[in-house]
C-alpha positions as CSV (number, residue, x, y, z in Angstrom):
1,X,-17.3,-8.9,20.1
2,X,-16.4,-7.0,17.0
3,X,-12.8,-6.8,16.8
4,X,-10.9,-4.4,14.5
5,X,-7.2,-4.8,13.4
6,X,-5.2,-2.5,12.1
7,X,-1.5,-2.7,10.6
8,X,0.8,-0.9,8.0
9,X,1.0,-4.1,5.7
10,X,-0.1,-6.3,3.3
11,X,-2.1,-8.7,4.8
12,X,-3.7,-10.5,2.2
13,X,-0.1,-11.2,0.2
14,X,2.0,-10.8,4.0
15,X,4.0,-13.9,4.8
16,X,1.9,-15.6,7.4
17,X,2.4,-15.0,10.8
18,X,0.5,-13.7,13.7
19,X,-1.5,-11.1,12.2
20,X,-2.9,-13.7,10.4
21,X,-3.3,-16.4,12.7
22,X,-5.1,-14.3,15.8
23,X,-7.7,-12.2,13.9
24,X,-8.5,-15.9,12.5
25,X,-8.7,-17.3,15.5
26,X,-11.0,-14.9,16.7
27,X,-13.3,-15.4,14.2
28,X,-13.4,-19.0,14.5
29,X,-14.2,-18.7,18.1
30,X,-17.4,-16.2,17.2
31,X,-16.5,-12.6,17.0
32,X,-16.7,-10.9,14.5
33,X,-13.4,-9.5,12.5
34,X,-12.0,-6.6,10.7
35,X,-8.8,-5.8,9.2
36,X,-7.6,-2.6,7.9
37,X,-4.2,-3.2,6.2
38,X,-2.0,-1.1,3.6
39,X,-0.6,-2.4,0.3
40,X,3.1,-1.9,1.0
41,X,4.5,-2.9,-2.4
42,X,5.9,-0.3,-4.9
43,X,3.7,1.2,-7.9
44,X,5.1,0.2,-11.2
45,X,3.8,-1.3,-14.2
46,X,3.8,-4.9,-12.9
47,X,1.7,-4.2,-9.8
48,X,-0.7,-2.1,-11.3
49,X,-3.2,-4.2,-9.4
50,X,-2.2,-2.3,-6.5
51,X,-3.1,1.2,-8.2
52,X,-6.8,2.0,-7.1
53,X,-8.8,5.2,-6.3
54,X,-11.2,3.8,-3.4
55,X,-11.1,1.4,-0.6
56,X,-11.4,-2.3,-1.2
57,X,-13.9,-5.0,0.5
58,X,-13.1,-8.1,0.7
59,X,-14.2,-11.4,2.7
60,X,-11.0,-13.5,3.3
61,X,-11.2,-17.3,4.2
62,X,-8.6,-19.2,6.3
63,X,-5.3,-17.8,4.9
64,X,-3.4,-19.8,7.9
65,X,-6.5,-21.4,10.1
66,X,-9.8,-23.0,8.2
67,X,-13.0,-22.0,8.8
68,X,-12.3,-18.5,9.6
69,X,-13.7,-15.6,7.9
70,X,-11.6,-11.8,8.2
71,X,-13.6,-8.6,6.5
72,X,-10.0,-6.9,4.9
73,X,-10.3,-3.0,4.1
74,X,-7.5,-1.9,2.1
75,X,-7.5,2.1,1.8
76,X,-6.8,3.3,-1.7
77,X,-3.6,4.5,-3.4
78,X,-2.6,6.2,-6.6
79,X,1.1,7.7,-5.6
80,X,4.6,6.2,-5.5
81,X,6.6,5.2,-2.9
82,X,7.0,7.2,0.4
83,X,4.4,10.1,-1.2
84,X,2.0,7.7,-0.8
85,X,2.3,6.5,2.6
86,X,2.5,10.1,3.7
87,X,-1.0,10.7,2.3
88,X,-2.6,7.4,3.6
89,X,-1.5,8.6,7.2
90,X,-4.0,11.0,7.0
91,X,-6.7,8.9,4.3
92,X,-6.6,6.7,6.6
93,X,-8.5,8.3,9.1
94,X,-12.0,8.9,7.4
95,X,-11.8,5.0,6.9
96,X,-11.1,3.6,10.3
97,X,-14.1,6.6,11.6
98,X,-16.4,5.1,8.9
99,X,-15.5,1.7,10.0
100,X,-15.7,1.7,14.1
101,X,-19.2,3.4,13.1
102,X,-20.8,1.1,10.9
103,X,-19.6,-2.1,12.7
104,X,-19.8,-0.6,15.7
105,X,-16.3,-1.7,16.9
106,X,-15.9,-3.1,20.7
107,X,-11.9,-2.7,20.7
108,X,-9.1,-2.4,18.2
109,X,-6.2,-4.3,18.2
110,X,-3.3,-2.5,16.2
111,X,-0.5,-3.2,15.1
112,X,0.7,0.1,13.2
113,X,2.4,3.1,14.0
114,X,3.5,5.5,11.4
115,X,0.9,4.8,8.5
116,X,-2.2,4.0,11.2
117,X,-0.9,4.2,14.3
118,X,-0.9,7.3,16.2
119,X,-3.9,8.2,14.4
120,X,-5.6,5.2,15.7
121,X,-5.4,6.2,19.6
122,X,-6.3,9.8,18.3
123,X,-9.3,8.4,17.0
124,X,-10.6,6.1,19.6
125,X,-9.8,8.7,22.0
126,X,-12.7,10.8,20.3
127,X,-15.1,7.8,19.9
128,X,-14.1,6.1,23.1
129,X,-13.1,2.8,22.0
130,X,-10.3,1.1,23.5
131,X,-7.1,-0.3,22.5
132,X,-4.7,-2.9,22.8
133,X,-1.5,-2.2,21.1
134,X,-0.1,-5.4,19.7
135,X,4.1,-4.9,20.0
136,X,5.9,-7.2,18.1
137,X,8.9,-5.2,17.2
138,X,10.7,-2.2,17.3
139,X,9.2,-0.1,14.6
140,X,11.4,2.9,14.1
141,X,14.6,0.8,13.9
142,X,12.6,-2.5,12.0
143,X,14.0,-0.5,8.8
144,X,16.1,2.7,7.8
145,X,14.1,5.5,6.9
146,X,14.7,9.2,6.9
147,X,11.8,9.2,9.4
148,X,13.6,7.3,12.4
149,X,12.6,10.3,14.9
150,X,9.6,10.7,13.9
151,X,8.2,7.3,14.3
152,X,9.6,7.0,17.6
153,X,8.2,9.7,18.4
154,X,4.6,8.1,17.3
155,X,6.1,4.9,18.9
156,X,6.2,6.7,22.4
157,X,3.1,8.3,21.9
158,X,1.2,4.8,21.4
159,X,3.2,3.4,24.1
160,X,1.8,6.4,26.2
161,X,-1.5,6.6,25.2
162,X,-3.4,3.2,24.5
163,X,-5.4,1.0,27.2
164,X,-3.2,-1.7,27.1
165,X,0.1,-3.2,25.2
166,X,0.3,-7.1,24.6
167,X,3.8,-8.1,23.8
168,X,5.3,-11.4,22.9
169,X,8.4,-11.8,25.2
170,X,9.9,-9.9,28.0
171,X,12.4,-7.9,26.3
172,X,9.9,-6.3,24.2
173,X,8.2,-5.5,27.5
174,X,10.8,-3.9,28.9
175,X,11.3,-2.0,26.0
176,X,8.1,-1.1,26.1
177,X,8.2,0.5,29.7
178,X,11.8,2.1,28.9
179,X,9.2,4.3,26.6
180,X,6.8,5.3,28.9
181,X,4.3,1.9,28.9
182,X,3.2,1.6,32.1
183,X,4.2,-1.3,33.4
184,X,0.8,-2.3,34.7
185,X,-0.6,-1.7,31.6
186,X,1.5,-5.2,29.6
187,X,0.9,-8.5,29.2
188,X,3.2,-10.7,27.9
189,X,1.2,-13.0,25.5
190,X,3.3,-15.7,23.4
191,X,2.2,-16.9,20.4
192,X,1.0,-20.6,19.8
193,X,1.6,-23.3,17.3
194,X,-0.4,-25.9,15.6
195,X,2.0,-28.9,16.8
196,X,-0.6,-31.3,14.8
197,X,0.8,-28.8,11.4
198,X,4.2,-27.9,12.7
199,X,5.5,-31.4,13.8
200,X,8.6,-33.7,12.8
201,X,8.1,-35.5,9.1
202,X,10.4,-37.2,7.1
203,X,11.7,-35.5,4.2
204,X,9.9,-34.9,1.2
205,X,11.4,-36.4,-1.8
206,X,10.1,-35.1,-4.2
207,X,10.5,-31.6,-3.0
208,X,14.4,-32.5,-2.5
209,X,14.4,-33.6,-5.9
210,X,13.2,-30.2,-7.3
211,X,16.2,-28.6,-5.5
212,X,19.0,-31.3,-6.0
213,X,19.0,-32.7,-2.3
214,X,19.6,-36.3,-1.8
215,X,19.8,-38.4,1.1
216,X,23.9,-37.5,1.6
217,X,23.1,-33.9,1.8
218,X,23.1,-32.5,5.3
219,X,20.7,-28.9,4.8
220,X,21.4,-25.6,7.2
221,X,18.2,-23.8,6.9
222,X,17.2,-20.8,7.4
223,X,13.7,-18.8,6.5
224,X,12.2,-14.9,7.0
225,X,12.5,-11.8,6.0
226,X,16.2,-10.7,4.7
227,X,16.2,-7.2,7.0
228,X,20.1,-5.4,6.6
229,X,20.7,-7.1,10.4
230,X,19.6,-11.1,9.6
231,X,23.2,-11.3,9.3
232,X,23.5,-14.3,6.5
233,X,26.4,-12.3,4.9
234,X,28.2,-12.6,7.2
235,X,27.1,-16.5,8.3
236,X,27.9,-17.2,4.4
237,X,31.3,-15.6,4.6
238,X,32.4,-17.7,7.5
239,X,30.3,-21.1,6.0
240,X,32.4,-20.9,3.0
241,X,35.1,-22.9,4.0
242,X,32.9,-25.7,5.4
243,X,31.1,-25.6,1.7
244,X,34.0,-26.0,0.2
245,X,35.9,-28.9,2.3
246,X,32.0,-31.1,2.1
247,X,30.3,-30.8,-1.2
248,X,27.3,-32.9,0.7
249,X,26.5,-29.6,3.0
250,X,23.8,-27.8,1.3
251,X,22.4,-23.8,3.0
252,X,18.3,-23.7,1.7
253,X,17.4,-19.9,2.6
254,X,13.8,-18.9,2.1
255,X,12.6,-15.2,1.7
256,X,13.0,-11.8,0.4
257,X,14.0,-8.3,1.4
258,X,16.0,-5.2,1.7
259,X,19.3,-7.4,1.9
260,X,18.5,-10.1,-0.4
261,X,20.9,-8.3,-3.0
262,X,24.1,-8.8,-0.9
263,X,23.4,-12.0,0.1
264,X,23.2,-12.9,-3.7
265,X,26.7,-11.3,-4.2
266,X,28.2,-12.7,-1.5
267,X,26.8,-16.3,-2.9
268,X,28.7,-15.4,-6.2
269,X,31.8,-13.6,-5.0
270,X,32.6,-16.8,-2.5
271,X,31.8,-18.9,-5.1
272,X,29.2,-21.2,-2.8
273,X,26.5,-21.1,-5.1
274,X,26.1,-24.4,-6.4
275,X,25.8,-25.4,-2.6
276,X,23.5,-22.5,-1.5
277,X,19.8,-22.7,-2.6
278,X,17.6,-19.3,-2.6
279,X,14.0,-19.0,-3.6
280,X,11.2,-16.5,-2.0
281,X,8.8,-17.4,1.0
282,X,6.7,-20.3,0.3
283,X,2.9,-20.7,0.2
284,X,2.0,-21.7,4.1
285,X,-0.1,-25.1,3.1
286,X,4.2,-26.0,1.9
287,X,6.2,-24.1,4.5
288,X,6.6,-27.6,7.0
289,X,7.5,-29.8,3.9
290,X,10.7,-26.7,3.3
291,X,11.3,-26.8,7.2
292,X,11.8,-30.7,7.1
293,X,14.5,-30.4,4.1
294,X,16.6,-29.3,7.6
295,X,19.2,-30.9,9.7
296,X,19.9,-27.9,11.5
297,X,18.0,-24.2,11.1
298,X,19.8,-21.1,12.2
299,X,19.1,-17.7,13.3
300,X,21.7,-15.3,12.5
301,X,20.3,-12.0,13.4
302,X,23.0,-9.6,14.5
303,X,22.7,-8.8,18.4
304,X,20.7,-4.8,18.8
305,X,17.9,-3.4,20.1
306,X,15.3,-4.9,17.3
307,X,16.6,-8.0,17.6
308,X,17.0,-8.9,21.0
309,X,13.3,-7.4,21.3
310,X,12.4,-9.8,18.4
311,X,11.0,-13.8,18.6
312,X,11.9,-15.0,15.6
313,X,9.1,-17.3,14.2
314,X,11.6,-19.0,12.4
315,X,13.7,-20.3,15.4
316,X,10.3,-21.3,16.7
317,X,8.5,-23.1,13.8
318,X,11.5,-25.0,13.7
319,X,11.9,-26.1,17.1
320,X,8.0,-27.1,16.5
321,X,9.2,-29.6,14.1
322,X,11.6,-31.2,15.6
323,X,14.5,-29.3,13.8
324,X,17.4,-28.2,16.4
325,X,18.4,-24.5,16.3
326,X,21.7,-22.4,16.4
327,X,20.8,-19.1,17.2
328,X,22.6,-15.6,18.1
329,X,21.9,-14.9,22.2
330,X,19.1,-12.7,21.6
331,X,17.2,-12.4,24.7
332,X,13.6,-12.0,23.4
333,X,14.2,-15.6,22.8
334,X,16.5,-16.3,25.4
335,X,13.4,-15.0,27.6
336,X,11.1,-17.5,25.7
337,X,13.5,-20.4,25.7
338,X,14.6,-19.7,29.4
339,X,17.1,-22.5,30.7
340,X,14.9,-25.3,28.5
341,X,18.5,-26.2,26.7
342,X,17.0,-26.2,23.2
343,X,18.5,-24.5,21.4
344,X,21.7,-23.9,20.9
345,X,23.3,-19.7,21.4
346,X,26.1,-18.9,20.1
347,X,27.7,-15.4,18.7
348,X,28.2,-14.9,14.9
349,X,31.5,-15.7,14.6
350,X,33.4,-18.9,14.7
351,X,31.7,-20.8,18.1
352,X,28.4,-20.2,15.7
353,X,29.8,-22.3,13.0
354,X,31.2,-24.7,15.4
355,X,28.1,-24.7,16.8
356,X,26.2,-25.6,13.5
357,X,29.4,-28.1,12.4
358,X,29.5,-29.9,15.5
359,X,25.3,-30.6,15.1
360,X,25.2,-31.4,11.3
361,X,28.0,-34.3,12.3
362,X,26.5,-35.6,15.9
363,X,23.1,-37.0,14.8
364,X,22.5,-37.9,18.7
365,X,22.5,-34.5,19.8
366,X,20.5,-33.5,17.3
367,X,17.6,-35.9,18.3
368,X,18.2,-34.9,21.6
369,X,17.5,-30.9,20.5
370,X,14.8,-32.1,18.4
371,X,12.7,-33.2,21.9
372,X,13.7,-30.8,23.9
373,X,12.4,-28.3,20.9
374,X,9.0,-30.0,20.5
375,X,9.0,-30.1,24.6
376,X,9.4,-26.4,24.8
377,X,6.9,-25.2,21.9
378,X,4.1,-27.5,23.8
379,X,4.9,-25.8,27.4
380,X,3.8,-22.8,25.9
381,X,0.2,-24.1,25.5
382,X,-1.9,-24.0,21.8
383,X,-3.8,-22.0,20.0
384,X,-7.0,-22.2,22.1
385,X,-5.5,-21.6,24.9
386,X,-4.2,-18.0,23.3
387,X,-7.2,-17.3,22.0
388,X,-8.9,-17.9,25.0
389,X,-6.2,-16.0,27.2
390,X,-6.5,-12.9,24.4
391,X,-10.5,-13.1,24.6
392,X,-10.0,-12.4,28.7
393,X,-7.6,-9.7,27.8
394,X,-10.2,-8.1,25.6
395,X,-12.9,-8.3,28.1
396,X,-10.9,-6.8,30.5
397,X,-9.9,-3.8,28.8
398,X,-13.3,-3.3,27.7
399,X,-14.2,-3.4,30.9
400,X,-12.3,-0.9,32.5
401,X,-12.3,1.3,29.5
C-alpha cells in the first residue's frame, strides 16, 4: 500500500512516540510511506532553519525502529507564530492534492485537525481516498488557544466525516462517539512496545554520575511533555516536605513545555532544587538508560476530559521496564490497566504521596509492581502484532471505501 500520514507537528524533531513508531513500522513490513508534518516551533533568529519559502523532501531512516525508510514533506513557512499556522491551513492543501496524486495514495492516516485536518477529509472526499482518523487526544482542550470552538468544531467534523477512527483506549472511544463517531465506525488499537528495548536494567553509572545520583539515592521519575494540567506543581509542593526530612530522595523530570516555567519557580521558591533534577527530553537510543535511574515513576496529570482520554506513554514505558507506577485514576489508563493491579492510583493529594513514600521504602512491593508491569505491557501483544492488526484495518477500510 502507499500510506500517507498527516499531523500538525514536527516529526522529524517530535519526541518519539507513535507517530513515529507506526508509519516505521509500515515501511518495514513493505508499504510504502509518507509523512506530511508542520514545523511547530516559533520563528526567531535562532531557528532560522525553520524559515523557508517551499516544501521540503526528505528520506528519513529509523528515528525509533531500524531499517525503516518515511518520505517527510514539510510545507513551507515564512510568518510568525499563529499568522502562520492560519496560512498553512489553507497551503496546505495544494500539497497533500499534489501528494495523493503523484504517489498515488491508497489511504491516509491523520492525525491533525486544525492545521490539516478538516481539510484532509475535504480533500479525500473529492479524490475518494479513504481515511482513518488516528485519535490520540483531545485536540481542542490539548492546549489553550483562542480557537477552542473552532477546533472542536473541526474535531466534530472529522469525527463525523472520515471512514474510520482508531483510538488507543476506551475512553478516547467514548469520547469519540459522544461527538458524533459512529460507534461502528472505532477500533480500539493499543500501542506496542519493544520489551527487548524497553526492559528492566540496572542502573547506569555513569549516567548517575553526570547527575549526582549514587547508590543511597532513591529517584521519583517522571518524563513528557509539561502541558498546564501534568500537575508537577502541585506534586512538588506536596513532595517538599519528604525532600527535606531525606536528603537521599532525589525527583529526575524529563521534558519541556508550556508549564516548564512554574515548575522551575516552584523548584526555587520551595527551595528543593538541589534535590530536583530537570533537563529536556532525551535522544530515544538514551531514553531506557533515564527510565532505569527510577525507583518509582509517577504520573501526575490532573483528572479532566484530556486526561482521562489520554494513555500516558510515560506510565507505560515505565511499566515496560520494570519500574512501578503511581498514577492519578485516569481512566484511559485505568481502561488499559483494567483490574491487572500494576499500578498504583491514587488522587493528587496526600494518599498520592503516600502512595509514592510507602513504595520508595518497601522494596518487596516494588518488585512485585515491577512483574506485574512487565506482565501487563506483554498481554497487550508487540509490535508485529500492531502492525499486522493496523495492516487488516487498512485493508478493510479500503475495502469498503
Amino acid at each position: 500500500m502507499n500510506l500517507l500520514f498527516i499531523h500538525e507537528v514536527n516529526w522529524r524533531d517530535k519526541v518519539t512516540f507513535e507517530i513515529h513508531d507506526i508509519p516505521e513500522l509500515l515501511s518495514i513490513a513493505g508499504h510504502s510511506v509518507f509523512f506530511i508534518d508542520y514545523p511547530e516551533v516559533s520563528l526567531d533568529r535562532k531557528k532560522l532553519k525553520y524559515r523557508f519559502f517551499r516544501t521540503t523532501f526528505s528520506r528519513i531512516q529509523s528515528r525509533t525502529h531500524n531499517g525503516s525508510t518515511v518520505e517527510l514533506r514539510t510545507p513551507g513557512r515564512i510568518l510568525p507564530g499563529m499568522a502562520d499556522r492560519l496560512v498553512a491551513s489553507l497551503t496546505f492543501v495544494p500539497l497533500l492534492i499534489k501528494t495523493i496524486r503523484s504517489e498515488k495514495i491508497d489511504l491516509i492516516v491523520l492525525y491533525g485537525v486544525p492545521t490539516n485536518g478538516w481539510q484532509t477529509v475535504l480533500v479525500s472526499k473529492l479524490l475518494q481516498i479513504p481515511v482513518i482518523f488516528r485519535a490520540i487526544d483531545v485536540s481542542h482542550l490539548l492546549r489553550g488557544s483562542l480557537f477552542r470552538n473552532l477546533i472542536r468544531t473541526a474535531e466534530r467534523f472529522i469525527y463525523r466525516n472520515v471512514n474510520h477512527i482508531s483510538v488507543h483506549n476506551a475512553a478516547l472511544a467514548e469520547y469519540c462517539v459522544s461527538f458524533g463517531a459512529s460507534p461502528e465506525s472505532i477500533s480500539i488499537n493499543y500501542p506496542r512496545f519493544d520489551t527487548n528495548r524497553f526492559a528492566p536494567s540496572l542502573r547506569d553509572q555513569n549516567l548517575a554520575k553526570n547527575y549526582g545520583i549514587s547508590e543511597k539515592h532513591k529517584v521519583v521519575f517522571y518524563r513528557g511533555t509539561l502541558y498546564r494540567f501534568c500537575g508537577l506543581e502541585k506534586f512538588l509542593e506536596l513532595f517538599a516536605e519528604t525532600l527535606h526530612s531525606d536528603p537521599n530522595i532525589l525527583v529526575l523530570i524529563i521534558g519541556s513545555g508550556e508549564a516548564e516555567k512554574d515548575i522551575s519557580d516552584a523548584i526555587q521558591r520551595l527551595k528543593i532544587q538541589s534535590q530536583v533534577i530537570m533537563r529536556p527530553f532525551v535522544d530515544y537510543s538514551e531514553l531506557v538508560k533515564y527510565i532505569c535511574l527510577a525507583d518509582v515513576s509517577v504520573n501526575t496529570f490532573v483528572p479532566s476530559l484530556v486526561t482521562d482520554c489520554a494513555l500516558p506513554g510515560r506510565a507505560l514505558q515505565s511499566l515496560a521496564c520494570g519500574i512501578p507506577v503511581v498514577s492519578t485514576p485516569l481512566k484511559g489508563l485505568i481502561s488499559y490497566t483494567g483490574d491487572s493491579k500494576s499500578v498504583v492510583y491514587a488522587p493528587l493529594g496526600i494518599e498520592f504521596i503516600n502512595a509514592v513514600n510507602d513504595l520508595l521504602q518497601n522494596k518487596p512491593e516494588r518488585e512485585k509492581l515491577s512483574v506485574a508491569g512487565r506482565e501487563l505491557i506483554a498481554s497487550k501483544g508487540n509490535w508485529q502484532d500492531f502492525t499486522t492488526e493496523f495492516v487488516e484495518l487498512c485493508q478493510s477500510v479500503m475495502a469498503r471505501k
